[in-house]
Backbone as XML, in Angstrom:
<?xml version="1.0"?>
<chain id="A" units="angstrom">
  <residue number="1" name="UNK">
    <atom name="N" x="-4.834" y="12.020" z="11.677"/>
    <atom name="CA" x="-4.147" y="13.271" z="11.814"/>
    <atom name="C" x="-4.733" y="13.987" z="13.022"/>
  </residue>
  <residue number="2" name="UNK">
    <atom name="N" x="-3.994" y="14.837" z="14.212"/>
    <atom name="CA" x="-3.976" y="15.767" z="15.099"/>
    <atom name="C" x="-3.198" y="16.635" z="15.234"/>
  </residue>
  <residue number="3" name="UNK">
    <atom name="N" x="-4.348" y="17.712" z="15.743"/>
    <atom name="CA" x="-3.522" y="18.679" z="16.423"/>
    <atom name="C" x="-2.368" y="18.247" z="17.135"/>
  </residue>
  <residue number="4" name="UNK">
    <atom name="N" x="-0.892" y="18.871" z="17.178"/>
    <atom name="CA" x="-0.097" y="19.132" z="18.570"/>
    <atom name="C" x="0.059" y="20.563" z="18.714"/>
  </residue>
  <residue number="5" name="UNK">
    <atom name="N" x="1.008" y="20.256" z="19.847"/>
    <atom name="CA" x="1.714" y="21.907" z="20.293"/>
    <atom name="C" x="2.693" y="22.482" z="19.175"/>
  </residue>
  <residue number="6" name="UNK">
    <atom name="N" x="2.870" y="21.489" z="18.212"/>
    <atom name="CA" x="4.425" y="21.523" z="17.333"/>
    <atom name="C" x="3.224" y="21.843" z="15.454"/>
  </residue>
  <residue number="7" name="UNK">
    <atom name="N" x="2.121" y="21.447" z="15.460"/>
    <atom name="CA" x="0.971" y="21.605" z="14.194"/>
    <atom name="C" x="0.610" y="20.420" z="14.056"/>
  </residue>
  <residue number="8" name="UNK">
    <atom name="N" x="0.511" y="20.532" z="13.229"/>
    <atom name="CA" x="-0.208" y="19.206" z="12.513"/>
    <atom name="C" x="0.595" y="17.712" z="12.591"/>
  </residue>
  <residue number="9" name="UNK">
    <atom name="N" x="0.049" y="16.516" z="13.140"/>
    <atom name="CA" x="0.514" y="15.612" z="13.463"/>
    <atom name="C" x="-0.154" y="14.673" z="12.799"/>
  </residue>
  <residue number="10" name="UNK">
    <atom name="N" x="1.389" y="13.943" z="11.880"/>
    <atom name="CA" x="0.613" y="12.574" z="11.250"/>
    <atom name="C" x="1.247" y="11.594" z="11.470"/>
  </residue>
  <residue number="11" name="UNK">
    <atom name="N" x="0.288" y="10.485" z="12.070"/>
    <atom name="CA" x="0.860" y="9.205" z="12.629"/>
    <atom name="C" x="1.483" y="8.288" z="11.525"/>
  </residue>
  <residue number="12" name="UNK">
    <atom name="N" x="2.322" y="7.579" z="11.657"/>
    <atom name="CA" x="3.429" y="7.077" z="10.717"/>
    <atom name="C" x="2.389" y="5.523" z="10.925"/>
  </residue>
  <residue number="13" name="UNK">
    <atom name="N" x="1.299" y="5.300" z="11.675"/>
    <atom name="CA" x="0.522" y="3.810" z="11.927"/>
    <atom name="C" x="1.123" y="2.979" z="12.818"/>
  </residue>
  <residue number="14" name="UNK">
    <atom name="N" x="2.418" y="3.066" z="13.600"/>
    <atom name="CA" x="3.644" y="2.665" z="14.416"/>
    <atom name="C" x="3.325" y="3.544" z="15.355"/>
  </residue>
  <residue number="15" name="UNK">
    <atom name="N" x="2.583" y="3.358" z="16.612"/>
    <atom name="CA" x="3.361" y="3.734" z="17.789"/>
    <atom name="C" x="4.038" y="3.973" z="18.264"/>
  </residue>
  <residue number="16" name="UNK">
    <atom name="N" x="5.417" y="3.287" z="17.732"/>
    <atom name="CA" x="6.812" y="2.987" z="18.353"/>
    <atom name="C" x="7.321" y="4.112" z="17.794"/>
  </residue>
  <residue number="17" name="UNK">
    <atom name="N" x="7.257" y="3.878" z="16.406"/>
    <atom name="CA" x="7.984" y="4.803" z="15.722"/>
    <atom name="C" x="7.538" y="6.283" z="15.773"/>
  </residue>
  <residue number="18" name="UNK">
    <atom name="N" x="6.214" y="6.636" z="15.713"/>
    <atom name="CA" x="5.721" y="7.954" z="16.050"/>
    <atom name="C" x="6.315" y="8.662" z="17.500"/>
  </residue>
  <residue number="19" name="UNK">
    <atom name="N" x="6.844" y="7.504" z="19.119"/>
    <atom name="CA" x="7.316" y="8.111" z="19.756"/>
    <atom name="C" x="8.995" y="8.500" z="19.278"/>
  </residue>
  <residue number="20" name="UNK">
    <atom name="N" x="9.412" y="7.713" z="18.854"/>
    <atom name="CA" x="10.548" y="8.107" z="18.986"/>
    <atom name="C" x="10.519" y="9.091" z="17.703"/>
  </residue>
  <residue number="21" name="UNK">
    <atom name="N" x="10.082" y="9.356" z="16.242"/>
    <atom name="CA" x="10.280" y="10.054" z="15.267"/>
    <atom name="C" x="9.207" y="11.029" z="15.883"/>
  </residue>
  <residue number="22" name="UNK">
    <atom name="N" x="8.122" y="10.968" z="16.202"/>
    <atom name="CA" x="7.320" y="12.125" z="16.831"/>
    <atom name="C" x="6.467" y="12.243" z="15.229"/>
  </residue>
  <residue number="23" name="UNK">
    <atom name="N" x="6.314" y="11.515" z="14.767"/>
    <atom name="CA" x="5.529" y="11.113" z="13.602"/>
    <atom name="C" x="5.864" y="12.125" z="12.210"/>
  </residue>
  <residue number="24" name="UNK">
    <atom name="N" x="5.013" y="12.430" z="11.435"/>
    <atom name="CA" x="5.400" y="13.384" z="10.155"/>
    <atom name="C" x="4.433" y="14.938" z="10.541"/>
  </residue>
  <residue number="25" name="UNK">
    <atom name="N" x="5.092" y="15.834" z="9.681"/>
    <atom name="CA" x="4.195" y="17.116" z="9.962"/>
    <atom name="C" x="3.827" y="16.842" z="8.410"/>
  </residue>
  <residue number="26" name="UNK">
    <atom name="N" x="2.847" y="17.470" z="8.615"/>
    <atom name="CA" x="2.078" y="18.235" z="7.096"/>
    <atom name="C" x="3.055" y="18.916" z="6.603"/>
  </residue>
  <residue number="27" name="UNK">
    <atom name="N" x="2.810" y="19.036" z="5.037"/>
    <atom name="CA" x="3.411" y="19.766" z="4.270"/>
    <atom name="C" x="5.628" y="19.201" z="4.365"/>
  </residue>
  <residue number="28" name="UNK">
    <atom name="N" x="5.792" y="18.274" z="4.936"/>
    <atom name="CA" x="7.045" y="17.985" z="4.814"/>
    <atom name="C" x="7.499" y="16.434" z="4.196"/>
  </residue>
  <residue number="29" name="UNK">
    <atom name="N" x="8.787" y="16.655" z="3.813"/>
    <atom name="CA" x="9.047" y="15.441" z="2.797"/>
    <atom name="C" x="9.309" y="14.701" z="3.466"/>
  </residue>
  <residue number="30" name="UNK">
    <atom name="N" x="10.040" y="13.634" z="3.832"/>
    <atom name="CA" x="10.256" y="12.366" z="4.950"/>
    <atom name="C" x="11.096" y="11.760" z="4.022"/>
  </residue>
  <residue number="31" name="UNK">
    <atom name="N" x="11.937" y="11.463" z="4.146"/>
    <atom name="CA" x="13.010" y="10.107" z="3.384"/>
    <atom name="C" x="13.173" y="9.120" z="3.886"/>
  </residue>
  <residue number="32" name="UNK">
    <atom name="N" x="12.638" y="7.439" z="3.640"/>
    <atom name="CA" x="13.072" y="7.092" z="4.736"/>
    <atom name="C" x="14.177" y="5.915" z="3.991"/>
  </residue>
  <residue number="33" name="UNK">
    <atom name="N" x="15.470" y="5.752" z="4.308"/>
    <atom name="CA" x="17.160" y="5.500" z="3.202"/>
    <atom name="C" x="16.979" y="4.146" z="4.352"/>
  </residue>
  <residue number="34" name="UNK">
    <atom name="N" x="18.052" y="3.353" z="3.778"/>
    <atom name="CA" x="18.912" y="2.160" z="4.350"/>
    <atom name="C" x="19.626" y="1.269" z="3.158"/>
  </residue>
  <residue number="35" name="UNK">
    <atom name="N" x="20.009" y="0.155" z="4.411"/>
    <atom name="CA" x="20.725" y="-0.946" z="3.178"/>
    <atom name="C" x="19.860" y="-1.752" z="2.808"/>
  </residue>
  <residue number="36" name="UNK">
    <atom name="N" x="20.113" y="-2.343" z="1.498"/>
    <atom name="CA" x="19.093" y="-2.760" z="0.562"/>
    <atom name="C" x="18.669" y="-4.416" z="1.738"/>
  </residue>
  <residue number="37" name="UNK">
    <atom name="N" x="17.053" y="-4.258" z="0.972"/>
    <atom name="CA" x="16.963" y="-5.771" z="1.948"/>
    <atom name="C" x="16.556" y="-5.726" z="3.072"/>
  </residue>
  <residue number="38" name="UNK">
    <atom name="N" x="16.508" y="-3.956" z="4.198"/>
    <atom name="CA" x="16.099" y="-4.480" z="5.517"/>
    <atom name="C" x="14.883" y="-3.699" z="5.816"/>
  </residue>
  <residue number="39" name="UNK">
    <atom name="N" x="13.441" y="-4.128" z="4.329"/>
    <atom name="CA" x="12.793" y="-3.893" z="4.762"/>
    <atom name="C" x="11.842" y="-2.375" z="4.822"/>
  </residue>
  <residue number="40" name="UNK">
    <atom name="N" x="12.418" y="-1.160" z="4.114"/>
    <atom name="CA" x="12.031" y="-0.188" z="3.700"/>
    <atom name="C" x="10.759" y="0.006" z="3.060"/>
  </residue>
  <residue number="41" name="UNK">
    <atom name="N" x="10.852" y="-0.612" z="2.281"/>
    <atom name="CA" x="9.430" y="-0.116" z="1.048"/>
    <atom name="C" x="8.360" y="-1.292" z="1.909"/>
  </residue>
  <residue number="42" name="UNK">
    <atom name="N" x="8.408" y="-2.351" z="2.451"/>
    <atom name="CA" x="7.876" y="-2.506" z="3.299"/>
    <atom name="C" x="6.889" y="-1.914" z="4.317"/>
  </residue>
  <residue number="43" name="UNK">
    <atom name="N" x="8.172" y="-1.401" z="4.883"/>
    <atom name="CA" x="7.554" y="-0.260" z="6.133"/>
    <atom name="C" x="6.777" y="0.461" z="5.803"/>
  </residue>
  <residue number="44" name="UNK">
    <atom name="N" x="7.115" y="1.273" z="4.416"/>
    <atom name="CA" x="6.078" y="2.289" z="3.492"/>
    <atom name="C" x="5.045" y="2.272" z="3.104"/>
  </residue>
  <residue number="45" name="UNK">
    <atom name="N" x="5.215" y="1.000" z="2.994"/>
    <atom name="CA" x="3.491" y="0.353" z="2.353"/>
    <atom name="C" x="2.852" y="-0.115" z="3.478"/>
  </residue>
  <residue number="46" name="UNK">
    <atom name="N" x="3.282" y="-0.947" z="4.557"/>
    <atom name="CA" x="2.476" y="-0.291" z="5.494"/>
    <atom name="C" x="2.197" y="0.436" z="6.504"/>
  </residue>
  <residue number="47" name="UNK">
    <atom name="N" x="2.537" y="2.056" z="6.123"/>
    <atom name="CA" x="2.307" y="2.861" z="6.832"/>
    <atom name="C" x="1.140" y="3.780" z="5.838"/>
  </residue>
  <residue number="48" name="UNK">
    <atom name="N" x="1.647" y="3.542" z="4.358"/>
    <atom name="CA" x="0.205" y="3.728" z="3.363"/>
    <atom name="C" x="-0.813" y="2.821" z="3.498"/>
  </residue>
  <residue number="49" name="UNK">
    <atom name="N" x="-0.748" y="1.647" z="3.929"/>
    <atom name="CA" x="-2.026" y="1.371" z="3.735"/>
    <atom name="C" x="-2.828" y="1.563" z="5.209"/>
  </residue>
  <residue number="50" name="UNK">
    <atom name="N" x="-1.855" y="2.017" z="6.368"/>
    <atom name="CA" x="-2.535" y="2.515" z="7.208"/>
    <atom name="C" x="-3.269" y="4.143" z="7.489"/>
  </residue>
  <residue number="51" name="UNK">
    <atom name="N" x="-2.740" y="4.548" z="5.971"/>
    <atom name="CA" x="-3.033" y="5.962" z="5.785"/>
    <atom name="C" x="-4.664" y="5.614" z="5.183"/>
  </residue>
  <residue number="52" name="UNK">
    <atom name="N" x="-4.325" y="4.473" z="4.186"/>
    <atom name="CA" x="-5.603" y="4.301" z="3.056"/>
    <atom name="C" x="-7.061" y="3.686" z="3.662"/>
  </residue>
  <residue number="53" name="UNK">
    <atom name="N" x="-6.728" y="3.586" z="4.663"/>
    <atom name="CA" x="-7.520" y="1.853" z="6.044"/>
    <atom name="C" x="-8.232" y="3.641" z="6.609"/>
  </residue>
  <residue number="54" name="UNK">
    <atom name="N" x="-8.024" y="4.909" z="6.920"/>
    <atom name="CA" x="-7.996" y="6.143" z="7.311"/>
    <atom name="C" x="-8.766" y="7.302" z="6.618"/>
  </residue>
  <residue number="55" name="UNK">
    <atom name="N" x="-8.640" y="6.985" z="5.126"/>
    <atom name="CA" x="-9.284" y="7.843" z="4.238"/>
    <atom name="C" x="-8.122" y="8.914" z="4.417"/>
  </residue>
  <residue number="56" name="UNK">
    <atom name="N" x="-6.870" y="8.639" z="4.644"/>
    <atom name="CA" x="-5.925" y="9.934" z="4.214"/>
    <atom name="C" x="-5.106" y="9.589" z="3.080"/>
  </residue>
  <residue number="57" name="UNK">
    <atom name="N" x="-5.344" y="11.031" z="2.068"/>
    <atom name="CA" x="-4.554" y="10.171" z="0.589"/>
    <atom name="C" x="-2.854" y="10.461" z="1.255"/>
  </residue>
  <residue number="58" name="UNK">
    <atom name="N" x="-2.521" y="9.324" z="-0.009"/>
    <atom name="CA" x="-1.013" y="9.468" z="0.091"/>
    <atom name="C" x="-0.421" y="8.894" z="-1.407"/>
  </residue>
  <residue number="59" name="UNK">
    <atom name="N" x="0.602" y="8.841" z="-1.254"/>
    <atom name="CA" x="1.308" y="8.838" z="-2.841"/>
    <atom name="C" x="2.365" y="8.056" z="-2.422"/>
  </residue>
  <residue number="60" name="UNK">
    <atom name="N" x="2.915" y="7.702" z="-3.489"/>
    <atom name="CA" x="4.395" y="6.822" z="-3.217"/>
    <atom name="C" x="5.203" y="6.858" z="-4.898"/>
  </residue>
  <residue number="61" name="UNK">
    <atom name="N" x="6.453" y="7.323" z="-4.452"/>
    <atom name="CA" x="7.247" y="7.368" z="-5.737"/>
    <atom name="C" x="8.674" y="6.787" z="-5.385"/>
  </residue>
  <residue number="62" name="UNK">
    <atom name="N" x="8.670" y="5.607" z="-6.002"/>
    <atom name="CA" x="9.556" y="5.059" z="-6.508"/>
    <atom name="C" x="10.925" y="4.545" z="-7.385"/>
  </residue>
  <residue number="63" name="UNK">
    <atom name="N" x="11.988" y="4.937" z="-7.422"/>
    <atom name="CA" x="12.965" y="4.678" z="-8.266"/>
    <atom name="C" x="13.278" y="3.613" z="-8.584"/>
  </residue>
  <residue number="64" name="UNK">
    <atom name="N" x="12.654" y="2.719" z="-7.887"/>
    <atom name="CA" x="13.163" y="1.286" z="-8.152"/>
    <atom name="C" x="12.607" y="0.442" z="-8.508"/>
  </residue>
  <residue number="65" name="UNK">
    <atom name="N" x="10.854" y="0.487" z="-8.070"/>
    <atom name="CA" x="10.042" y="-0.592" z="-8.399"/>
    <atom name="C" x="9.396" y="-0.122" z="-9.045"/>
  </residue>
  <residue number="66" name="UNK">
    <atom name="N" x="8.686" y="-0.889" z="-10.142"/>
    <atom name="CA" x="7.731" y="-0.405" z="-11.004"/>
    <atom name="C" x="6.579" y="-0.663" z="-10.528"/>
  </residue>
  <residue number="67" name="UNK">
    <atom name="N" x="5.046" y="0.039" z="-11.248"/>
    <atom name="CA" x="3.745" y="-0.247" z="-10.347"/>
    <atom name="C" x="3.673" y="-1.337" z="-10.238"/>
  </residue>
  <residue number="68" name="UNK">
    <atom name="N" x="4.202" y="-2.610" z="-10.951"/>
    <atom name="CA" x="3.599" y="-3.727" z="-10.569"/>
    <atom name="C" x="4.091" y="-4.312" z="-9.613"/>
  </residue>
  <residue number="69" name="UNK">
    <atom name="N" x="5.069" y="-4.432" z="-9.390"/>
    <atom name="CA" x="6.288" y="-4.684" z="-8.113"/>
    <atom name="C" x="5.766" y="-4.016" z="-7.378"/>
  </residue>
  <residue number="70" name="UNK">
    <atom name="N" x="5.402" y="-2.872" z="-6.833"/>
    <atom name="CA" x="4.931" y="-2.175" z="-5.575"/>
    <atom name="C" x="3.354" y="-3.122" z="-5.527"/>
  </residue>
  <residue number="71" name="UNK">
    <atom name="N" x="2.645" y="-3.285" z="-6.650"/>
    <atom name="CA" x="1.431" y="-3.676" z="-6.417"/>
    <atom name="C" x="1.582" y="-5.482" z="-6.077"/>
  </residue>
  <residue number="72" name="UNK">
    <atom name="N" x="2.545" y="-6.150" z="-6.049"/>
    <atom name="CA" x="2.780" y="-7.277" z="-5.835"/>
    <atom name="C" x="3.765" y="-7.102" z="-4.076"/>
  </residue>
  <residue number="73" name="UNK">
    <atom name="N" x="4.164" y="-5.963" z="-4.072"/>
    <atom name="CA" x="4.128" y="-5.782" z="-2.153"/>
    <atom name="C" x="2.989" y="-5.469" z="-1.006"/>
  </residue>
  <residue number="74" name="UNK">
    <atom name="N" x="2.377" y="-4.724" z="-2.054"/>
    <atom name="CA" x="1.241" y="-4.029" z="-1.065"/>
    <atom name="C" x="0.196" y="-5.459" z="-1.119"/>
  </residue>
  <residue number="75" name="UNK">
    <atom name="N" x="-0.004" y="-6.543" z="-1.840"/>
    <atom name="CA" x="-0.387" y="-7.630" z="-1.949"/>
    <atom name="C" x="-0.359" y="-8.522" z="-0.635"/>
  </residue>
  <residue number="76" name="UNK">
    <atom name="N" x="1.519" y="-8.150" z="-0.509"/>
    <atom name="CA" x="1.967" y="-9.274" z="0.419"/>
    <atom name="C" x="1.926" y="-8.801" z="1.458"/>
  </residue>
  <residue number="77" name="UNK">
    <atom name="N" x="2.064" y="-7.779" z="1.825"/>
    <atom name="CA" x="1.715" y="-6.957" z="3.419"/>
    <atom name="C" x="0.488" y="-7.439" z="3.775"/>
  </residue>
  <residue number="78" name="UNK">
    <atom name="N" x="-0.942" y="-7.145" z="3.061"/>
    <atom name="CA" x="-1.818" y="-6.955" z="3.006"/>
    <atom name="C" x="-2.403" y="-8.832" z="3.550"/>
  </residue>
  <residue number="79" name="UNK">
    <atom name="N" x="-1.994" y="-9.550" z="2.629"/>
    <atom name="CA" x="-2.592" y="-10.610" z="2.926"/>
    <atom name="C" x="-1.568" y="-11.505" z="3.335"/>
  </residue>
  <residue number="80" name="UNK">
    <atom name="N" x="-0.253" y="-10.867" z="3.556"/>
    <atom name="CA" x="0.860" y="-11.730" z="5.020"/>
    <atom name="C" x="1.214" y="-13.103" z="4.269"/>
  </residue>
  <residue number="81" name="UNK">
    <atom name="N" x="0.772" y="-13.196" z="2.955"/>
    <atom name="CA" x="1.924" y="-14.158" z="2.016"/>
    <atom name="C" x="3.139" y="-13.744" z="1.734"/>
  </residue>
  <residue number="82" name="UNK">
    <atom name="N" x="3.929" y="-14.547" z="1.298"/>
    <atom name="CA" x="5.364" y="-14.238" z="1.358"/>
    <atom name="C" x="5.779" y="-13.594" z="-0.183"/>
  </residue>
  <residue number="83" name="UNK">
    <atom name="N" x="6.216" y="-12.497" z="-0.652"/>
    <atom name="CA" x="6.258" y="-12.065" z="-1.536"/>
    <atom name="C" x="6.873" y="-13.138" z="-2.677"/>
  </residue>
  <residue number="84" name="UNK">
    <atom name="N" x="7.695" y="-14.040" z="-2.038"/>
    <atom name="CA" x="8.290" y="-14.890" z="-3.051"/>
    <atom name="C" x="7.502" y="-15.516" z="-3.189"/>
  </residue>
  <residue number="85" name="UNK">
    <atom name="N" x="6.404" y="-16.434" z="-2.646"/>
    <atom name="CA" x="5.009" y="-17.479" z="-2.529"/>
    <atom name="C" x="4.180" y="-16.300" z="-4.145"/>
  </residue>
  <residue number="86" name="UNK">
    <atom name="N" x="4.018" y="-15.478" z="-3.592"/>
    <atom name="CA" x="3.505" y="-14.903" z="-4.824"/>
    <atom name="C" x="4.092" y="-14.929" z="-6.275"/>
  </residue>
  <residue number="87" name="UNK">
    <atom name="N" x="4.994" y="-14.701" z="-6.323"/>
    <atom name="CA" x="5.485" y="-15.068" z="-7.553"/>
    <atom name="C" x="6.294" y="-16.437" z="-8.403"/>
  </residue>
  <residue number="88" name="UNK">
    <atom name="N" x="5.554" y="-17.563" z="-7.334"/>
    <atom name="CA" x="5.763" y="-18.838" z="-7.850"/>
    <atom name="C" x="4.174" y="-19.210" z="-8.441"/>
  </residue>
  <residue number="89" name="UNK">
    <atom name="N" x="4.922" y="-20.214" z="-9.561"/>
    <atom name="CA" x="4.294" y="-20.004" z="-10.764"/>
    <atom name="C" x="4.158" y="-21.729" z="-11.011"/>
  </residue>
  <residue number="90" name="UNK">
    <atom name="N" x="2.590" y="-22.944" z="-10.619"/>
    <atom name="CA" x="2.825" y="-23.853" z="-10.564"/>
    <atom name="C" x="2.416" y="-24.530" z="-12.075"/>
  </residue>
</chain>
């Protein structure tokens, strides 16, 4: 987190995306929507675990996945197995 000219600036962990979104302010909600499949809750998790890699808390609420499903993504981000590899069962 930094100062800007605009307040408080929090990096989304994306470069790319912080220029063009200009990252998150404090104190505001962020939505981030699409079509199913390209990758969303993804992005989320790792932009939390680049919050968590930081020591900045963050939260995540879900309508769709339950903790274990989120905890079987943040798995696969994390150690770059394929979420389906994870849930084969030999």
């Amino acid at each position: 987190m930094k100062d800007t000219k605009k307040g408080r600036f929090i990096s989304s962990g994306f470069a790319q995306l912080d220029e063009l979104a200009g990252g998150f302010s404090e104190g505001e909600l962020t939505v981030i929507g699409g079509r199913p499949g390209i990758g969303k809750t993804s992005l989320i998790l790792s932009m939390i675990l680049s919050h968590i890699i930081n020591h900045v808390p963050v939260g995540i609420y879900s309508l769709e996945l339950t903790k274990e499903a989120l905890t079987d993504r943040i798995i696969s981000v994390k150690t770059k197995i394929p979420l389906h590899s994870l849930r084969v069962v030999n």
